[in-house]
KEKETI-261044 format. One record per residue (C-alpha): residue number from 0; residue in one letter; x, y, z. Coordinates in steps of 0.02 Angstrom, whole numbers, padded with zeros to 5 digits, always signed. Each point is the difference from the previous one (the first is absolute). Layout:
% residues N
NUM a X Y Z .
...
This chain:
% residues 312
0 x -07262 +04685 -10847 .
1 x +00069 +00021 -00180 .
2 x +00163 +00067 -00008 .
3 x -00070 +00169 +00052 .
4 x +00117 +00152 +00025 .
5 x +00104 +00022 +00133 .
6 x +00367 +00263 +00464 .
7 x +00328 +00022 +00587 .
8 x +00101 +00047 -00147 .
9 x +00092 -00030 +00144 .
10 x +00159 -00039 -00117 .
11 x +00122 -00085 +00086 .
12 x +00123 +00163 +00086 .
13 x +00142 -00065 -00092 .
14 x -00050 -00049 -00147 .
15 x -00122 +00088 -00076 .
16 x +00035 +00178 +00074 .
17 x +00143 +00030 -00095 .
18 x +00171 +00091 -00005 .
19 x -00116 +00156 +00075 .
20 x -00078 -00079 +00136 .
21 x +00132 -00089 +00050 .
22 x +00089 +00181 +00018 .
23 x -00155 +00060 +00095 .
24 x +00022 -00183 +00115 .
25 x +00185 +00066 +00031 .
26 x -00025 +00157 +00042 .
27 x -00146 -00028 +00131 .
28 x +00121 -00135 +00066 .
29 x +00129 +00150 +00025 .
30 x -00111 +00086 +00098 .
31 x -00041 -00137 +00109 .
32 x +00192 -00059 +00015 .
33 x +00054 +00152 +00061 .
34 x +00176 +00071 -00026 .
35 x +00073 -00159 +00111 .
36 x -00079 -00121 -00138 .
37 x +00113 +00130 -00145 .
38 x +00149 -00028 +00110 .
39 x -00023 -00187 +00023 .
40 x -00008 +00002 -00187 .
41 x +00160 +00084 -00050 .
42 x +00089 -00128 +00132 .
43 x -00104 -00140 -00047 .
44 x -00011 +00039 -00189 .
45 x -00154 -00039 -00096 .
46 x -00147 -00109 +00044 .
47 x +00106 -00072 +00163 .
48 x -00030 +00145 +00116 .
49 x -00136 -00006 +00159 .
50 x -00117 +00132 +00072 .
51 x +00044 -00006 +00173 .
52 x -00111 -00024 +00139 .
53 x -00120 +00168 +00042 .
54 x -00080 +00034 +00153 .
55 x -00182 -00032 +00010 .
56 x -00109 +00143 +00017 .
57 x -00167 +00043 -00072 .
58 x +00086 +00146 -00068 .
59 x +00108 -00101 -00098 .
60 x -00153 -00131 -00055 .
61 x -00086 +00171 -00070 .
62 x +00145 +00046 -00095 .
63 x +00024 -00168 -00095 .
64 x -00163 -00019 -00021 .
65 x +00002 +00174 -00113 .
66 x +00138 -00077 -00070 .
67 x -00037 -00151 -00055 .
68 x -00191 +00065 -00071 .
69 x +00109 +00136 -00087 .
70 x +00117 -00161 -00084 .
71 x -00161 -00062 -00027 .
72 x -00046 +00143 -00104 .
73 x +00156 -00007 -00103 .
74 x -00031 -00172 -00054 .
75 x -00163 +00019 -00043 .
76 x +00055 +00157 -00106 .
77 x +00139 -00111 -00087 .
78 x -00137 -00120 -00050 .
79 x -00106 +00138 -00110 .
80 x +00150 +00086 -00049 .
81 x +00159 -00060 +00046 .
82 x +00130 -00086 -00128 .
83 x -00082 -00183 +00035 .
84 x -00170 +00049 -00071 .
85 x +00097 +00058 -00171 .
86 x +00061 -00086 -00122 .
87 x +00135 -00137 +00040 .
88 x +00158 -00063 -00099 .
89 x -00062 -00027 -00173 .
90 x -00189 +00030 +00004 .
91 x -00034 +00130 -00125 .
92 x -00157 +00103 +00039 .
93 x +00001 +00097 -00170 .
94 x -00133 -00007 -00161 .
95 x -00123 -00101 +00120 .
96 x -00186 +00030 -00022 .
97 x -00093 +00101 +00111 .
98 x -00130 -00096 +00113 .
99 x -00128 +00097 +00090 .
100 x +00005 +00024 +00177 .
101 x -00055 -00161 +00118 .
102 x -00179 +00025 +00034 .
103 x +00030 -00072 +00175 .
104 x +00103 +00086 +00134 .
105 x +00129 -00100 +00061 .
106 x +00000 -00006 +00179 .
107 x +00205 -00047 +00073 .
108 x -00080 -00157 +00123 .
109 x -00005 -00126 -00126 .
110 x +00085 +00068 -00154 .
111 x +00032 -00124 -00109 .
112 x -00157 -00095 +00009 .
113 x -00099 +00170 -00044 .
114 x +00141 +00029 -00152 .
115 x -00031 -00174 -00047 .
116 x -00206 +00033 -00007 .
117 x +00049 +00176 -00112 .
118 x +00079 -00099 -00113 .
119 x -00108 -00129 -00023 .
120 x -00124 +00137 -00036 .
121 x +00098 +00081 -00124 .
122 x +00029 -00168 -00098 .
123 x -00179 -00009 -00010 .
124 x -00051 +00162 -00037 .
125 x +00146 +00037 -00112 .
126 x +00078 +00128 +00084 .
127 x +00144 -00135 -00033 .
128 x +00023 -00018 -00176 .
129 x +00051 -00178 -00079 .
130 x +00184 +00016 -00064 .
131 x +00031 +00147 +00086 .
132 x +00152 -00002 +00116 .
133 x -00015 +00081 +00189 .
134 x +00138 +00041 +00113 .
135 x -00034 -00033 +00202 .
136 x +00083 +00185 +00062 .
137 x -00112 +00095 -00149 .
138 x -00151 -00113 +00064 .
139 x +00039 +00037 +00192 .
140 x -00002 +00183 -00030 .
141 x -00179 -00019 -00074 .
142 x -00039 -00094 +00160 .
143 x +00096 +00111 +00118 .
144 x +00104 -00145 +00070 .
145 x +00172 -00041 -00022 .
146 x +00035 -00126 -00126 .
147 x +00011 -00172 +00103 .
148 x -00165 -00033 +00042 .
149 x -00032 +00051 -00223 .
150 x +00119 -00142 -00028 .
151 x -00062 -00153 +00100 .
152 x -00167 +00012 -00055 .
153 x +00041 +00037 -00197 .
154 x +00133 -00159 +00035 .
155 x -00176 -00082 +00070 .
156 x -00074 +00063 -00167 .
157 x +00127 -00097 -00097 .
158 x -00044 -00170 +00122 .
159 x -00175 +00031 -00069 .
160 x +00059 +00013 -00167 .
161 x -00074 +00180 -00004 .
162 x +00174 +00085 -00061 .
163 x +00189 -00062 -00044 .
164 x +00162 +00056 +00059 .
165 x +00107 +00114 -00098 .
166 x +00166 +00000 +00073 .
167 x +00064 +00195 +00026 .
168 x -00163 +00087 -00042 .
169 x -00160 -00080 +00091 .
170 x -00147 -00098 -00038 .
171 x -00087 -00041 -00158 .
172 x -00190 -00031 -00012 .
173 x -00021 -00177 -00073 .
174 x -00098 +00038 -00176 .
175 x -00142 -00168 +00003 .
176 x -00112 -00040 -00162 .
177 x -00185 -00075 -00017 .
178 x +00106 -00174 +00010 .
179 x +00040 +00016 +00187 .
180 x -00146 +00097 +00014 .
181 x -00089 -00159 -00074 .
182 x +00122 -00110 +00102 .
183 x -00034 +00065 +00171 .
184 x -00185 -00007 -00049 .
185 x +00008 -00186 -00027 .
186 x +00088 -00044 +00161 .
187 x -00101 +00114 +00107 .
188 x -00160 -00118 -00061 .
189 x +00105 -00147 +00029 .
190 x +00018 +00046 +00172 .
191 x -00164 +00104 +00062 .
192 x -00148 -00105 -00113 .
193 x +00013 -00170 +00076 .
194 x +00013 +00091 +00168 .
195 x -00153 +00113 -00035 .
196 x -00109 -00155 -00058 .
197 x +00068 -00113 +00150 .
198 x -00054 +00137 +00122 .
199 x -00152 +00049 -00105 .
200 x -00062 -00187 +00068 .
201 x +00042 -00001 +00186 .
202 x -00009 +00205 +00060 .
203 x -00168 +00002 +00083 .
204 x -00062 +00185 -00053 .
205 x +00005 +00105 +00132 .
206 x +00187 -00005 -00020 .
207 x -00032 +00046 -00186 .
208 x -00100 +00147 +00080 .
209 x +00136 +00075 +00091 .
210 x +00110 +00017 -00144 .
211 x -00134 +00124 -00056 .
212 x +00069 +00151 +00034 .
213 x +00180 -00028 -00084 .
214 x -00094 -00014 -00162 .
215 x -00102 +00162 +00017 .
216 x +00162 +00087 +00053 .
217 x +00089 -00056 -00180 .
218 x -00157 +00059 -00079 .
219 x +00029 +00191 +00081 .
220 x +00188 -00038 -00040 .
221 x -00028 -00029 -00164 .
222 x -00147 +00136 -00016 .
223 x +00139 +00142 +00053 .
224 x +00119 -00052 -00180 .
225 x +00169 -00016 +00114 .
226 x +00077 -00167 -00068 .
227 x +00101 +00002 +00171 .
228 x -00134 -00004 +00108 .
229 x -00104 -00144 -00095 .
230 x +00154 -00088 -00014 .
231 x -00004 +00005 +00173 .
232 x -00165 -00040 +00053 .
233 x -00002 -00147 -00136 .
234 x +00139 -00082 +00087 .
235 x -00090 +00001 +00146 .
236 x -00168 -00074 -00045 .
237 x +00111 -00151 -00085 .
238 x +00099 -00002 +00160 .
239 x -00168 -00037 +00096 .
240 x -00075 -00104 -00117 .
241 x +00155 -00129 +00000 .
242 x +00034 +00047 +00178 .
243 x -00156 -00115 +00045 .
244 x +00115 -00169 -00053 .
245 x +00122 +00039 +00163 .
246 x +00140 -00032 -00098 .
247 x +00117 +00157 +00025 .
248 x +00126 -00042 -00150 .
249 x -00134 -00005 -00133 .
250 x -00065 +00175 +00053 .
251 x +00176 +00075 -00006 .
252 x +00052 -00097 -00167 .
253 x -00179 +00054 -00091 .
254 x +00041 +00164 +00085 .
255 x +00175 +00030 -00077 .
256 x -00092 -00055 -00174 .
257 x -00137 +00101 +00007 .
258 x +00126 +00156 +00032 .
259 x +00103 -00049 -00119 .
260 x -00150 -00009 -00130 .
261 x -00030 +00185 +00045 .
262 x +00159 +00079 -00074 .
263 x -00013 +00100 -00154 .
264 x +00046 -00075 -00178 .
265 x +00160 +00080 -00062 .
266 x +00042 +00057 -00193 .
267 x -00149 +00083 -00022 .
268 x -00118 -00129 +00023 .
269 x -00179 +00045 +00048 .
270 x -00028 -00082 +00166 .
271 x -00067 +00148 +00117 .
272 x -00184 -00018 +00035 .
273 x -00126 +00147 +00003 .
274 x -00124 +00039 +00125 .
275 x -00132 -00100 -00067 .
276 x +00082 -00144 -00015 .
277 x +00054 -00008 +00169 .
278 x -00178 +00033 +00051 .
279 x -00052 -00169 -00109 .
280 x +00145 -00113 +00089 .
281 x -00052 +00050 +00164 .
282 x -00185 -00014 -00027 .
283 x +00062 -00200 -00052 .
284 x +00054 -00022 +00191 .
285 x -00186 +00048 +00061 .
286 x -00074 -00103 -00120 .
287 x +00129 -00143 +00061 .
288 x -00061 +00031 +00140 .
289 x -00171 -00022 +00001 .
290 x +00018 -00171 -00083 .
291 x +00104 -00057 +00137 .
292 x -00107 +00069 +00131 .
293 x -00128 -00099 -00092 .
294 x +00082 -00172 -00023 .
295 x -00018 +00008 -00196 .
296 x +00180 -00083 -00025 .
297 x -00055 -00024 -00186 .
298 x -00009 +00182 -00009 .
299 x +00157 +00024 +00110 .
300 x +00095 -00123 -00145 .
301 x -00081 +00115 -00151 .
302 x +00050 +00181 +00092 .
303 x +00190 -00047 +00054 .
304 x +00033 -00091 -00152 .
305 x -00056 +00163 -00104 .
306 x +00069 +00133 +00143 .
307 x +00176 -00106 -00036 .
308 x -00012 -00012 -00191 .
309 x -00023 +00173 -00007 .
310 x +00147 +00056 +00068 .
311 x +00004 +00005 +00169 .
């Protein structure tokens, strides 16, 4: 619960493939066309020529099928390699630091949700350093995807208030203090104390009970010493815990704070916890726990408003 530690491409065929695949998407168009589509071209001139009408045979269903998986190909090939996945007009890739490979393989069916997860990952382990600068095609060729999908979800960073835009070069990691870091503290209490203590009086506790489980899995999280994957499992005990007031914007609001509160401090500032005391937050959710289980809201009051103060 304390601000513990934190990635389809199905790019669009015409956008995010590229000057290459879009030369792979012409030529397996040739081959479909056929030498009457060239000829209806040079009459026609570009883009306002037809393929004319072909006789329907499986033969012919065969052949474009090979033909259009082999277009498919070529697109797919522009996306890791092609021109699109490269650096674009004005977005240097040079003197950037190196960041270790993803530690989760990116599969292509949902892209930039997975790149999106990465990055969040790398914020919190550090992986992305505060004030460095990152450039989407250097970032995609980490990933292995072309650099579209790398760009929505760093320009979803930036909603977040994760990184900035820097025009002709990338994406800066936003540098944060022990002021915000004391900031989003205080607002996250704001928010998730009067809820616990409201709840803490009308959850019967079997429902308490089931919550069990979430709060042993932080413990193991936090017992392994990845900041990533306690971040993770944090969010999601304070995810069930508020979940229990039905109101869906609260959850995602706390939520968004809580990540937020994750994030490294920048210039050098200690903020990265150790092993142990990850071990010590997460043991403060079982103990939670157990007094709400119990109905002890006075002890409920005393353990949020010191799990809070601390630093969530």
């Amino acid at each position: 619960m304390k601000q513990g530690t934190q990635g389809s491409v199905g790019a669009e065929p015409g956008a995010a493939a590229g000057p290459a695949a879009g030369a792979a998407v012409q030529s397996a168009a040739g081959a479909v066309a056929g030498p009457a589509a060239g000829s209806a071209r040079a009459a026609g001139g570009p883009g306002r020529y037809r393929v004319p009408a072909q006789p329907a045979s499986r033969e012919t269903d065969r052949q474009r099928a090979g033909d259009g998986a082999r277009a498919g190909a070529g697109v797919r090939a522009g996306e890791r390699g092609g021109v699109e996945g490269g650096p674009v007009r004005g977005e240097h890739t040079h003197s950037e630091p190196a960041l270790p490979r993803p530690r989760t393989v990116v599969h292509r069916s949902s892209v930039r949700g997975q790149i999106l997860a990465a990055l969040r990952t790398a914020l919190v382990t550090g992986d992305l350093r505060p004030g460095e600068v990152y450039s989407a095609p250097v970032l995609a060729e980490r990933f292995g995807v072309s650099a579209t999908p790398v760009r929505e979800a760093m320009q979803q960073l930036a909603l977040e208030g994760a990184v900035e835009v820097v025009p002709n070069r990338g994406f800066r990691v936003v540098e944060r203090g022990t002021r915000e870091l004391a900031e989003l503290a205080e607002v996250r209490a704001l928010i998730e104390v009067p809820v616990v203590l409201r709840l803490a009086r009308t959850v019967p506790a079997e429902r308490w009970a089931g919550l069990r489980p979430l709060a042993e899995a932080a413990v193991r999280a936090a017992s392994s010493g990845c900041r990533a994957t306690y971040a993770e499992a944090d969010r999601a005990f304070h995810r069930a815990v508020l979940g229990l007031a039905g109101n869906e914007q609260l959850v995602r609001i706390a939520e968004d704070l809580h990540r937020r509160a994750q994030w490294p401090l920048g210039g050098g500032a200690s903020g990265a916890r150790g092993r142990a005391e990850l071990v010590a937050d997460a043991h403060e959710h079982t103990v939670l726990l157990d007094a709400l289980i119990a109905g002890d809201v006075e002890a409920v009051r005393v353990l949020v408003g010191e799990h809070f103060g601390g630093g969530v």
